[in-house]
C-alpha positions as CSV (number, residue, x, y, z in Angstrom):
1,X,0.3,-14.8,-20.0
2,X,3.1,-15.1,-17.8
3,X,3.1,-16.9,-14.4
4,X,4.9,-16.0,-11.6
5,X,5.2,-16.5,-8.3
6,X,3.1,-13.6,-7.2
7,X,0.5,-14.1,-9.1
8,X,0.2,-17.9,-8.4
9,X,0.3,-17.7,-4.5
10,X,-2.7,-14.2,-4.9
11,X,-4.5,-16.7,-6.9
12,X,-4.5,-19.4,-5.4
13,X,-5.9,-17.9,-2.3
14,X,-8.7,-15.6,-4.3
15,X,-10.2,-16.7,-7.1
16,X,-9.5,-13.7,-9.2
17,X,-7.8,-12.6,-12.6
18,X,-4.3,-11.8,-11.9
19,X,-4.7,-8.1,-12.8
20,X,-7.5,-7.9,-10.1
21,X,-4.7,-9.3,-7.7
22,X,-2.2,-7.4,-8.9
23,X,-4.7,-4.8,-8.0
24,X,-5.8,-5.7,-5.0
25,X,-2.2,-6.2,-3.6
26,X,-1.7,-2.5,-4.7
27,X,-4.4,-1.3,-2.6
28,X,-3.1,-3.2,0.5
29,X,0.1,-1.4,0.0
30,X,-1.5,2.1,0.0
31,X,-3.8,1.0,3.3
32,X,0.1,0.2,5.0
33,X,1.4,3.7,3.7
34,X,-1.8,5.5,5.2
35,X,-1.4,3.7,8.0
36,X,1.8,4.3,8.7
37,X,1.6,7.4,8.1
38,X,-1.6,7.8,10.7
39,X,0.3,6.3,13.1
40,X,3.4,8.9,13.2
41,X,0.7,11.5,13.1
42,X,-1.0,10.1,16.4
43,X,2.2,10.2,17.8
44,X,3.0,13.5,16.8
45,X,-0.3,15.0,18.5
46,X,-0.2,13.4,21.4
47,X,3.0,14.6,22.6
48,X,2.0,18.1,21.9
49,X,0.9,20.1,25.3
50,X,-1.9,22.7,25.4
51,X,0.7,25.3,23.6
52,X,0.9,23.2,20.5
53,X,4.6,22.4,21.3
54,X,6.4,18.5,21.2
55,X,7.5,17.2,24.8
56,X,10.7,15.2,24.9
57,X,12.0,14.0,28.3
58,X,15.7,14.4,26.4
59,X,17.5,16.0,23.9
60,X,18.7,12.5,22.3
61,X,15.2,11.2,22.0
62,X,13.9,14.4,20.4
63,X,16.6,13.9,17.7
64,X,16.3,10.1,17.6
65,X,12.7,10.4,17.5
66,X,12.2,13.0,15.0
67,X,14.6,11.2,12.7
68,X,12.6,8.2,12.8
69,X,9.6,9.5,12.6
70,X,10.2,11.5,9.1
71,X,11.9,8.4,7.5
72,X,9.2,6.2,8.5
73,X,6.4,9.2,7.1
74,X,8.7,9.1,4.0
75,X,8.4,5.6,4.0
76,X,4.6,5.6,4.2
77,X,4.6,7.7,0.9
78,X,6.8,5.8,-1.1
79,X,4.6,3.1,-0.2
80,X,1.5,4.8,-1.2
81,X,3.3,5.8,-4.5
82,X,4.0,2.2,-5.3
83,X,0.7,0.7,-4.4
84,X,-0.7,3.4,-6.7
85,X,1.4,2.7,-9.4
86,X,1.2,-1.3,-8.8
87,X,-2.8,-0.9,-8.8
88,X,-3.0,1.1,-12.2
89,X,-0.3,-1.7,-13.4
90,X,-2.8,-3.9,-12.8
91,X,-5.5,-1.8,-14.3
92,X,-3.6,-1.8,-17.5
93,X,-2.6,-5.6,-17.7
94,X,-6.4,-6.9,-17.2
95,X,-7.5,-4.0,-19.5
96,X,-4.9,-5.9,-22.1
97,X,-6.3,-9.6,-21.4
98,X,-8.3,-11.5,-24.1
99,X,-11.6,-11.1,-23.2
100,X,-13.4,-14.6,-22.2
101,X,-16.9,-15.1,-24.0
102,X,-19.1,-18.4,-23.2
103,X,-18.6,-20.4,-26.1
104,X,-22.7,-21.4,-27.6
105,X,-23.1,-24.6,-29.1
106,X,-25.8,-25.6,-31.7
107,X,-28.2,-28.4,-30.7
């Protein structure tokens, strides 16, 4: 099995196979890109008024801010793309592990 620096700092903290980690460090990313995504979505509502329409106090910030705001929502699904892809990744290398069985010993 190879041994990289990834893997060795995930384990070292958990006590888990490396695809679990792999795994696990997947689903963090997704959390971030759902997150992220919330977040710009909050925004987005709360500067609505009772008409449904976005207040800006300028011109500039409108643009500046609605730039922003779809690169960082692109962002957010790039990284739930990759975390899904990195989590079935990991599915697929612990799936291809050896499996472990308890070695029995004769008395």
């Amino acid at each position: 099995m190879e041994h990289n620096f990834f893997n060795g700092m995930v384990l070292g903290i958990f006590s888990i196979s490396s695809g679990q980690s792999v795994e696990l460090f997947g689903g963090f990313i997704v959390l971030i890109g759902l997150a992220l995504r919330y977040w710009i979505n909050r925004r987005r509502f709360n500067r609505r008024n009772g008409a449904g329409v976005q207040l800006f106090s300028s011109y500039e910030k409108k643009v500046v801010l609605t730039l922003g705001e779809r690169l960082l929502k692109l962002l957010g699904l790039v990284f739930i793309f990759f975390g899904i892809y990195v989590m079935l990744a990991g599915y697929a290398q612990r799936e291809h592990e050896p499996k472990q069985t308890p070695s029995t010993q004769a008395p």
